[in-house]
N, C-alpha and C positions, 0 to 999 in steps of 0.2 A: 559594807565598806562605802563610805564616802569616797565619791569621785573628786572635790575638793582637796583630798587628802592621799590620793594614789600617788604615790612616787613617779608616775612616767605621763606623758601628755603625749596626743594624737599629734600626727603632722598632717597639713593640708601638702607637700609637696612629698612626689616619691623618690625612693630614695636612688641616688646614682652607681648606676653598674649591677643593678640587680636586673636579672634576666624572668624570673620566674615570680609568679605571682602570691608563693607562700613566702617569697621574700619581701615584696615589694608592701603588702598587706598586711604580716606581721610586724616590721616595723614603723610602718605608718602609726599602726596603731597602739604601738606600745609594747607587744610581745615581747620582742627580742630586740639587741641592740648589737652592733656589725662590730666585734673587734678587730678583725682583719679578714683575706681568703679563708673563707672556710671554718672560721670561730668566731661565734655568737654568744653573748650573755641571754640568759633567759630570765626576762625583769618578772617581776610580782604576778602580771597577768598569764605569761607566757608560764610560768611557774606550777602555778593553778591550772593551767590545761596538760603539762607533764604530769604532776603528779595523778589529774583524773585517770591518765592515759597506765599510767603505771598501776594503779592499786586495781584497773581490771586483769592487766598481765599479773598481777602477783596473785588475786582471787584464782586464776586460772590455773597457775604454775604449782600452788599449792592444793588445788583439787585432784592433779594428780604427782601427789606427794614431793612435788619437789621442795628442797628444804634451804632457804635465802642464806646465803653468805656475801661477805666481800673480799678481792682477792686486792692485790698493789697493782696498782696502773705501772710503777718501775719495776722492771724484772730482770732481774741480771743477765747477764750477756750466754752464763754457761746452758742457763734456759732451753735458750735457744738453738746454741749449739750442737745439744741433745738431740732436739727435732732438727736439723740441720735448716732452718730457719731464719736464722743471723742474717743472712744476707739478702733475705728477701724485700722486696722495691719499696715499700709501702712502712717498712718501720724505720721510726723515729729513734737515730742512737746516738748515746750520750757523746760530746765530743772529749773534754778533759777534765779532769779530775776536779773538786770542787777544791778552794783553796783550803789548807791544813787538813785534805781528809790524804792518811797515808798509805791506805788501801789500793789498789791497782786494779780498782774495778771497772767494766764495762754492764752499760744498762740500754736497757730499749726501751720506749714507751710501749702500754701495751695496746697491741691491737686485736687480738686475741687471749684465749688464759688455758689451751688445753696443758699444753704444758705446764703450767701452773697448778692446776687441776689435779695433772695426771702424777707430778712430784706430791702433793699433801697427799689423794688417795692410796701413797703407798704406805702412811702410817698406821692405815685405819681398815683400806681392804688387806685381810689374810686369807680368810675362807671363802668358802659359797656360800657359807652363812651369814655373810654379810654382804651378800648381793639380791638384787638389786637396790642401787642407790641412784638416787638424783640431787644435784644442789644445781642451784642457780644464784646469778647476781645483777644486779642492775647498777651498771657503772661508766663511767666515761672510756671511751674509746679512742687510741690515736692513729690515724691512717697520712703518710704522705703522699695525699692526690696530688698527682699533675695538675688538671684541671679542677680546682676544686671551686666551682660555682653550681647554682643551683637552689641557693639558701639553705633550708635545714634536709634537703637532699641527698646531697653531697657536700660530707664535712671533712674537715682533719682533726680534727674533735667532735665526739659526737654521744651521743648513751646511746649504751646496747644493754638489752636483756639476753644474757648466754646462762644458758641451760644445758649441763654436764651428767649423761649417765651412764652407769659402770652396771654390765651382765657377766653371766658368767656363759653364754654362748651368742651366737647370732639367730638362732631362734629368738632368743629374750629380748634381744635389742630389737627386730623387726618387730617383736609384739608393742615392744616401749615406743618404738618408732610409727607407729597408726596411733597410740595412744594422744605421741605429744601432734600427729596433725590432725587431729581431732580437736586436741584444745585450740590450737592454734585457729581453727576457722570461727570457735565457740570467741574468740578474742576478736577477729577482725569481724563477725558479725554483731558485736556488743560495740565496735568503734563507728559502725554503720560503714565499714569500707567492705565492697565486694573483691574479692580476690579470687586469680586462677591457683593452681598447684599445679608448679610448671617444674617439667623436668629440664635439670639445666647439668653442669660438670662439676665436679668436684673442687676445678680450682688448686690453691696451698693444700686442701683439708684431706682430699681422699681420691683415688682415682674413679671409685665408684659413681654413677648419677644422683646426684644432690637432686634435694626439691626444694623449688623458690615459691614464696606468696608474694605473686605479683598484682599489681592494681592499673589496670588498663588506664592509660591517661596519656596524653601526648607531649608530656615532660618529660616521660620516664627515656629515662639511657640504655632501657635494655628493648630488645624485640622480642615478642612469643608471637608464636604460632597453634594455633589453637581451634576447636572443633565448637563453635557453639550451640550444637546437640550432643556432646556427648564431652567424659573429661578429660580428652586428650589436652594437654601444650605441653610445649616445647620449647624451651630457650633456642635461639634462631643460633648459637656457638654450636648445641648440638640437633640442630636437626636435618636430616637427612636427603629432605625434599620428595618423599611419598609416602605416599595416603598412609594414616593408622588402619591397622585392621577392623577397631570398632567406628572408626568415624562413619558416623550418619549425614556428615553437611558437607559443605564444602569448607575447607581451611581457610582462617584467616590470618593474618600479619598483621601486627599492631603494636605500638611501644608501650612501656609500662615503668611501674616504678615499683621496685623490689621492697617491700615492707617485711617480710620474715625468710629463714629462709630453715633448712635440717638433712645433717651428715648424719649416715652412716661412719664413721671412724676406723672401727673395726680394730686392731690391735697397736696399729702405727705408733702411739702414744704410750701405749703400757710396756710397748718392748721396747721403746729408746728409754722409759724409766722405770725399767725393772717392776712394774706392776701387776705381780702375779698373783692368784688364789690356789689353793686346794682343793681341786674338788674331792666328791663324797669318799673319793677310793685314794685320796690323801697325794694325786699326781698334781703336780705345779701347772697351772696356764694362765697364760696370759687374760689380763680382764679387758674384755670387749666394749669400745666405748661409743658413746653419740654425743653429739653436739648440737644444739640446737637457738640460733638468735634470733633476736627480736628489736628493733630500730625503734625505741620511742620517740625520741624526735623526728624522726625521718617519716613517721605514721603525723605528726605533728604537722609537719609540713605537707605530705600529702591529705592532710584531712582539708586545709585551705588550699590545695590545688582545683581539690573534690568540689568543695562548699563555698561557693564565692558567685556573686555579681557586681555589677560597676560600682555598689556603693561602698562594699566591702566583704568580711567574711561571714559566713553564715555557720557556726558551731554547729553538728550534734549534740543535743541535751546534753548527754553521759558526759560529754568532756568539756565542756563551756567552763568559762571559768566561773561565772551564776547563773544563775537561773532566770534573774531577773535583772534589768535593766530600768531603773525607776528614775522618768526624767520630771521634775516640779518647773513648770513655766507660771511665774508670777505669784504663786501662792505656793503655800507649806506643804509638803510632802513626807513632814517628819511624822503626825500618824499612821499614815501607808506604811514606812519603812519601818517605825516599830514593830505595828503589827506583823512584817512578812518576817519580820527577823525572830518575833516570839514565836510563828506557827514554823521555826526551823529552816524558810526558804532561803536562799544566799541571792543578796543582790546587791546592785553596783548601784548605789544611791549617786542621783548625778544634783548635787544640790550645788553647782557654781551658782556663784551668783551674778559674774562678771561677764558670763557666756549665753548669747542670745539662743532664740528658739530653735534657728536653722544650724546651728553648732550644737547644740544638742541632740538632734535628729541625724544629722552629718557622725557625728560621731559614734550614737549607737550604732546607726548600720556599719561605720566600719569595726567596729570592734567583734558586733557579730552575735552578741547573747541571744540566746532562745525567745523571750519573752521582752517585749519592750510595752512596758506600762505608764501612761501621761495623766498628770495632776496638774488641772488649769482651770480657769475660770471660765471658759467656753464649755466646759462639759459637769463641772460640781452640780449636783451633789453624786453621779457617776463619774468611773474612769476609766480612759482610755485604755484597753489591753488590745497588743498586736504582734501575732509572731515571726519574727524575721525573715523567713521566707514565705509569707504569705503578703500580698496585697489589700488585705480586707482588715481591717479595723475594726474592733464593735466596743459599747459603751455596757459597761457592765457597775451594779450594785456593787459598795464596799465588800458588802456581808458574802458578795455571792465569789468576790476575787479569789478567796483562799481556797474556796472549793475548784475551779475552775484551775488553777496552781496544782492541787493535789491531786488532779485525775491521773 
């Protein structure tokens, strides 16, 4: 990609009324763009770090067999009603009728989809023998925060990855339920975020104790409590104020930012909508559910909470939006970029030509790629390779750049 040619340009000034530094740094740089509280466009670059962030959640979700759909973000009012849910703070409802539509409908936006879920699974679960199931989807979300700042933190729009599954006891969903937090840490350790499994409350979803993946950081709006010898935390709503039985350390207190989190459900859903199976001796029961989300954006915004210095943000490989960052000062840079482009690597070709040295430099580090490679007349017939969060510079052979690329 030619930088020449990228739809969005950096800004030297940041931007007004943002508090938080995945906001202030994403837009500088191009990311995202501020529609109002709480809703973001996600431009070309910002795009390109979503979708990295998604296709490891989807390698995940489908290794343990979950199976991708998409459900309506509008969901009719009777929906809700069902789960007795309508009235709850945070949804978005329609106010009147669209003009010529004769219908006398009510709708929510959606913020959740068990009920969604849990109406289709009645077409399709009968038996035991069609248990268990998992689907999932990745889709935008509508919440009506109070406070909605933050950046891509806290949104009223937002994409969630929710992961829906159907057993036929609570044995099976506890078995399912270690399975999906096992994938869940194989995900946040592929985003390079380190995360607790913090027991928190149930919340709308269930009265039981939920688990959250929280990421320690002093942005975050939630508080754990937590043993750093051992794997106790605790959402500070539910904790109790003494000692775990296993704790080896002393507790600590710390803020954090919720990136995933996973219910138990248990029947709540399948008996407001008639969701029942046969088991093997032909008795009706209810199908036992889980539910389980995942914030890509909100992993988006805390990966530049995570990864950032004064100059700007500093990507994980896996999710950058290239790999490379190739600036040309004063001489041609278009064999470099064929070549990185023939041997498959993705780079952000910075070929202005109107844009001085120190605006070239200024701008990869705020944008933040893995790899920043310089083609100039001070260093031919070598070139400059440097990676973003290191200090150190070295001058390397053309021949030897691709190998050094593909380690």
């Amino acid at each position: 990609m030619r930088q020449s040619q990228l739809f969005t340009k950096t800004s030297k000034t940041s931007p007004e009324g943002e508090e938080t530094k995945n906001a202030e740094l994403l837009i500088k740089a191009g990311f995202i763009d501020k529609t109002s509280a709480g809703v973001y466009s996600l431009l070309p670059l910002g795009l390109r770090v979503l979708n990295r962030i998604n296709e490891i959640i989807r390698e995940e979700m489908n290794a343990i067999r979950g199976e991708e759909m998409l459900m309506p973000a509008l969901i009719d009012k009777k929906y809700w009603e069902k789960s007795k849910r309508w009235e709850t703070e945070v949804v978005y409802r329609t106010g009147k009728k669209p003009v010529g539509d004769a219908h006398d409908f009510e709708y929510g936006l959606g913020w959740t989809h068990e009920e969604v879920i849990a109406a289709i699974a009645v077409n399709f679960i009968h038996s035991y023998k069609d248990l268990p199931k998992a689907v999932y989807q990745i889709q935008n979300k509508f919440r009506a925060e109070v406070r909605a700042q933050g950046g891509l933190l806290r949104g009223r729009e937002f994409l969630m990855k929710d992961l829906y599954s159907f057993h036929e006891s609570e044995v099976d969903l506890n078995r399912y339920y270690k399975t999906v937090i096992s994938a869940y840490k194989k995900i946040f350790k592929r985003l390079s975020l380190k995360t607790l499994v913090v027991e928190a409350s149930g919340g709308d979803f269930t009265k039981e104790y939920t688990h959250e993946f929280q990421v320690l950081n002093p942005v975050g709006e939630d508080t754990v409590v937590y043993c750093e010898k051992c794997d106790f935390a605790q959402n500070k709503e539910v904790f109790v104020g003494t000692r775990h039985t296993g704790c080896r350390g002393v507790l600590k207190t710390d803020r954090a930012i919720e990136v995933g989190n996973v219910f138990k459900l248990g029947t709540r859903f399948s008996e407001s909508f008639g969701l029942n199976f046969s088991d093997a001796e032909g008795v009706k029961k209810p199908v036992v559910m889980g539910s389980y989300g995942i914030g890509p954006t909100r992993i988006m915004g805390t990966l530049v909470e995570e990864y950032n210095d004064m100059r700007g943000i500093i990507w994980p490989e896996q999710v950058a939006p290239f790999k490379v960052h190739l600036l040309n000062l004063k001489v041609s840079g278009e064999k470099v970029y064929s070549n990185l482009q023939k041997a498959g690597i993705e780079v952000l070709y910075d070929d202005r030509e109107n844009a001085s040295a120190g605006e070239k430099f200024a701008d990869a580090d705020l944008i933040g790629i893995p790899y920043r490679i310089v083609v100039s007349e001070k260093t031919l017939p070598k070139i400059e390779l440097k990676k973003r969060e290191s200090e150190k510079m070295r001058l390397v052979e053309v021949e030897d750049l691709l190998k050094l690329l593909n380690k």
